[in-house]
C-alpha positions as CSV (number, residue, x, y, z in Angstrom):
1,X,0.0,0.0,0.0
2,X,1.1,3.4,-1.1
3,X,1.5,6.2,1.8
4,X,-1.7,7.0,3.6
5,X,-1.3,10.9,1.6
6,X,-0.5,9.0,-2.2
7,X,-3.4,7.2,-2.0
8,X,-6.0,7.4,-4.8
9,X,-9.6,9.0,-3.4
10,X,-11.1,5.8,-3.9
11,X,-8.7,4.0,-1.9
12,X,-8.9,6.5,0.8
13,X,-12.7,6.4,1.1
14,X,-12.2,2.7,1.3
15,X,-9.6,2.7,4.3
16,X,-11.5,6.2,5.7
17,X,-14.9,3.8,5.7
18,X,-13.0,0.9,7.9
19,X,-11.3,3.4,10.3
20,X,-14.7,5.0,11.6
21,X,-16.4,1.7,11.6
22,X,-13.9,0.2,13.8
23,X,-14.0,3.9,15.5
24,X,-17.9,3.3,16.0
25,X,-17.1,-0.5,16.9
26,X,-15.4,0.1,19.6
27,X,-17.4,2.8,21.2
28,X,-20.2,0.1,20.6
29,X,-18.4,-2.0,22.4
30,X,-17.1,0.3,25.4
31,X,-21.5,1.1,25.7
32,X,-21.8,-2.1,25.9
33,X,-19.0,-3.5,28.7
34,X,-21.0,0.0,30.7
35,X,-24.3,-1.0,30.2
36,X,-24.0,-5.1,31.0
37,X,-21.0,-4.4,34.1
38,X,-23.4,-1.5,35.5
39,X,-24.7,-2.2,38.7
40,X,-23.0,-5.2,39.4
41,X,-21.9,-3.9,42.5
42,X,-25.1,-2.4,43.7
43,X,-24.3,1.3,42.1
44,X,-26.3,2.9,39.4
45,X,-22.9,4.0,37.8
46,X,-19.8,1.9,36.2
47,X,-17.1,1.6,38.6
48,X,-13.8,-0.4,39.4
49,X,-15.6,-2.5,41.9
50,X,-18.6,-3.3,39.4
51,X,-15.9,-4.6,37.0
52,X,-14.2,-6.3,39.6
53,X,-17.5,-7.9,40.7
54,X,-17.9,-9.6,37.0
55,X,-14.5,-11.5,37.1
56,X,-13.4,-11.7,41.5
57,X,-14.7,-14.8,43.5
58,X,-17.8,-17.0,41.7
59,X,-18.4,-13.9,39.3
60,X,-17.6,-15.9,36.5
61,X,-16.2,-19.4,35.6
62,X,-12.4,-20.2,34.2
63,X,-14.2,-21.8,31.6
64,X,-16.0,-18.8,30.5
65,X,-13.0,-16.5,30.8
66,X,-11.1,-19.2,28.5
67,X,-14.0,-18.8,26.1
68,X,-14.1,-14.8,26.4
69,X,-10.4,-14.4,25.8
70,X,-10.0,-16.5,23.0
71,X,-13.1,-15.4,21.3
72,X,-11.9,-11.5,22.2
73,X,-8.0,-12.6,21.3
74,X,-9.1,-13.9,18.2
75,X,-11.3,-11.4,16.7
76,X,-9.4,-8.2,17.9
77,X,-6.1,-9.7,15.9
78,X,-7.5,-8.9,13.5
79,X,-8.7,-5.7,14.0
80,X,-5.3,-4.4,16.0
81,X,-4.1,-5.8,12.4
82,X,-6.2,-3.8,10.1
83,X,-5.4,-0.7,12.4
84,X,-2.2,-1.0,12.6
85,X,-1.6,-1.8,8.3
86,X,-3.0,1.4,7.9
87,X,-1.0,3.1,10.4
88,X,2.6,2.1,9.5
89,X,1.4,3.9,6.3
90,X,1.9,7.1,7.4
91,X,4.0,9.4,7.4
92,X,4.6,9.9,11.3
93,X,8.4,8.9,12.4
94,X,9.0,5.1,12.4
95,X,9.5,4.8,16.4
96,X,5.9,6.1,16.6
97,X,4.7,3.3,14.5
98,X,6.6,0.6,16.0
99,X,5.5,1.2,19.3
100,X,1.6,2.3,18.7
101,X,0.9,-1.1,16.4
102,X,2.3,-2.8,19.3
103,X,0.5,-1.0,22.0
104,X,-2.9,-2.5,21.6
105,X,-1.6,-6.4,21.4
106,X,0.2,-5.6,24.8
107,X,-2.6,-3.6,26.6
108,X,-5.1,-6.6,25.7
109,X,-2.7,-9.4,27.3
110,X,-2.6,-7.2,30.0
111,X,-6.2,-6.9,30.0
112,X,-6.8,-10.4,29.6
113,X,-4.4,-11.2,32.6
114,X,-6.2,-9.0,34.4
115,X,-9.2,-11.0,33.9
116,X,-7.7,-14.3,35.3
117,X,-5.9,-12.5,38.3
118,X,-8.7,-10.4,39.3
119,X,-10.3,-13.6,40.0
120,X,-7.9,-14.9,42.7
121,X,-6.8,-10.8,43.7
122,X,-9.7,-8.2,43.9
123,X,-6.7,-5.6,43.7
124,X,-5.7,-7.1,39.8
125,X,-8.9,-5.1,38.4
126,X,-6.8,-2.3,38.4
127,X,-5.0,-4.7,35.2
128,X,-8.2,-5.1,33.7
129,X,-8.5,-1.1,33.6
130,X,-5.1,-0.4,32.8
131,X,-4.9,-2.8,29.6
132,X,-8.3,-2.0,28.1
133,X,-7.2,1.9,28.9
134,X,-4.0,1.1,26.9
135,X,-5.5,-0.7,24.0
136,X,-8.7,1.5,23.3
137,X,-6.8,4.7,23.5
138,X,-3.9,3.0,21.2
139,X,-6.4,2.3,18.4
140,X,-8.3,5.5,18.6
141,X,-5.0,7.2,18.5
142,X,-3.9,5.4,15.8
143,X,-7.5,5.7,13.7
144,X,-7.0,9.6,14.4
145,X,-3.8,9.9,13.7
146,X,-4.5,7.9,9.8
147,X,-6.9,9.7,8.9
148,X,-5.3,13.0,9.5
149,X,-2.5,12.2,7.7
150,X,-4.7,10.9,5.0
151,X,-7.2,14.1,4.8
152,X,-5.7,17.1,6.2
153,X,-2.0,16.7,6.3
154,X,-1.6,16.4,2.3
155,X,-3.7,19.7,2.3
156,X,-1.4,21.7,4.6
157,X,1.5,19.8,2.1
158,X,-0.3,21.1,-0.5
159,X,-0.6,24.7,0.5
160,X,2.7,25.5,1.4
161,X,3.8,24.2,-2.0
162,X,1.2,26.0,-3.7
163,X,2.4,29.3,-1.8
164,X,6.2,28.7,-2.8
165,X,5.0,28.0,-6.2
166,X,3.0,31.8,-5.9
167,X,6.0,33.3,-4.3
168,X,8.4,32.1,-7.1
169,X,6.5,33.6,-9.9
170,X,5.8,37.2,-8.1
């Protein structure tokens, strides 16, 4: 794939299109861990301890966490991969890239881990925030990030060669 700037209109509405569905999906899905975790502690707002209620103690089974994880493990792949392809497209410095398509694999594990320990330690929920804190904000960062240097950097490119080009010829 061509830099995210190069890319033909067509092409960009295409990869434009994913990035704010997966954008939408995941604020789908954050309404949804509020909604069904709200409460579970006896509050009529999301907190730490209603997330901690879902996975400490007899909240839920190792055999439903297995299924969760490797359900969640599997279909996120693919979208921290779609993400990501898009991302090391553009033009931001290479160390940026590197370490944000990286960020979301490691914040779900964490995540993930979280899940497991919280069941033994109430204190691992704080895992449970901390990874889904450093995945979600990873991907949104990097769908923002895309589609400004799709869209709106090229322009400013644009504009400062079309002034030089103005300036030249006064």
């Amino acid at each position: 794939m061509k830099p995210l700037s190069e890319l033909a209109v067509d092409m960009k509405t295409l990869v434009t299109a994913t990035l704010i569905f997966l954008g939408v999906a995941i604020l789908v899905a954050l309404t949804y861990l509020d909604l069904s975790h709200i409460g579970s502690s006896g509050g009529p707002v999301l907190t730490v301890h209603d997330i901690a209620a879902t996975y400490y103690g007899p909240g839920v089974g190792y055999v439903t966490l297995l299924s969760l994880a490797h359900i969640h493990m599997m279909g996120l792949s693919a979208v921290f991969f779609m993400v990501g392809y898009i991302f090391v497209h553009s033009s931001f410095p290479v160390r940026w890239k590197a370490a944000f398509v990286a960020l979301p694999f490691f914040g779900f594990l964490v995540d993930v881990s979280g899940w497991f320990l919280t069941k033994l330690a109430y204190g691992c929920v704080y895992l449970v925030l901390f990874g889904g804190g450093v995945f979600v904000l990873s991907l949104v960062t990097m769908i923002v990030l895309s589609l400004y240097d799709m869209w709106l950097k090229p322009r400013t490119q644009m504009a400062v060669v079309a002034s030089r080009q103005r300036e030249a010829t006064s």
